[in-house]
C-alpha positions as CSV (number, residue, x, y, z in Angstrom):
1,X,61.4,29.7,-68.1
2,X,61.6,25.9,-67.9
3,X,58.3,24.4,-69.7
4,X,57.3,20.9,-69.1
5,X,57.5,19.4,-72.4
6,X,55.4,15.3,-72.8
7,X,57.5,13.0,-74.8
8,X,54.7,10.7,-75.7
9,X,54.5,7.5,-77.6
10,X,56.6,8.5,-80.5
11,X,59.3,10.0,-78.6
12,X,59.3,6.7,-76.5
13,X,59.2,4.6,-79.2
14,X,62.2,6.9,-81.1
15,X,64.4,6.2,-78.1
16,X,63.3,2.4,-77.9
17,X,64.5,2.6,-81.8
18,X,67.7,4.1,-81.2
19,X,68.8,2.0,-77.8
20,X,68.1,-1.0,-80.2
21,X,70.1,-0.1,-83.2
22,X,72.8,1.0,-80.7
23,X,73.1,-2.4,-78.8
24,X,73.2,-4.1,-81.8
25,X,75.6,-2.1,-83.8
26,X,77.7,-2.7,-80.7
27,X,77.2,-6.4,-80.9
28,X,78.2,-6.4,-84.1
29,X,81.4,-4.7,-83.7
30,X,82.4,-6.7,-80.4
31,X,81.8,-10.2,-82.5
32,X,84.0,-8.6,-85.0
33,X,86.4,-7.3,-82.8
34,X,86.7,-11.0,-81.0
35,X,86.9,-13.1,-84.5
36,X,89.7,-11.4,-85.8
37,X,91.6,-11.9,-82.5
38,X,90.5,-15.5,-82.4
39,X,92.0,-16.0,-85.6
40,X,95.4,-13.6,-85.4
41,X,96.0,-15.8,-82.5
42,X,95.4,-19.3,-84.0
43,X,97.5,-17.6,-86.9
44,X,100.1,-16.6,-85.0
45,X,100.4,-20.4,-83.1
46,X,100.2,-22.1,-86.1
47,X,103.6,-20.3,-87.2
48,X,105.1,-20.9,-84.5
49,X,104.5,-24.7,-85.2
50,X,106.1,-24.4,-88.9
């Protein structure tokens, strides 16, 4: 019951696609993510300083 089924070049490329738009989106997010805890903690020692 189990057929061999070819992916090809566009299934290949497909997958390339969506690895790609997946690392980056996860890039993105981690820079994010970093910034804003860079600057809640420069925030937060700059009260302290006050």
């Amino acid at each position: 019951m189990a057929k061999d089924i070819e992916v090809g070049v566009a299934g290949s490329l497909t997958m390339i696609a969506l690895f790609s738009a997946v690392t980056l989106l996860l890039r993105s997010f981690y820079k994010r993510y970093t910034r804003l805890q860079n600057r809640d903690e420069s925030h937060q020692e700059n009260e302290g300083k006050d």
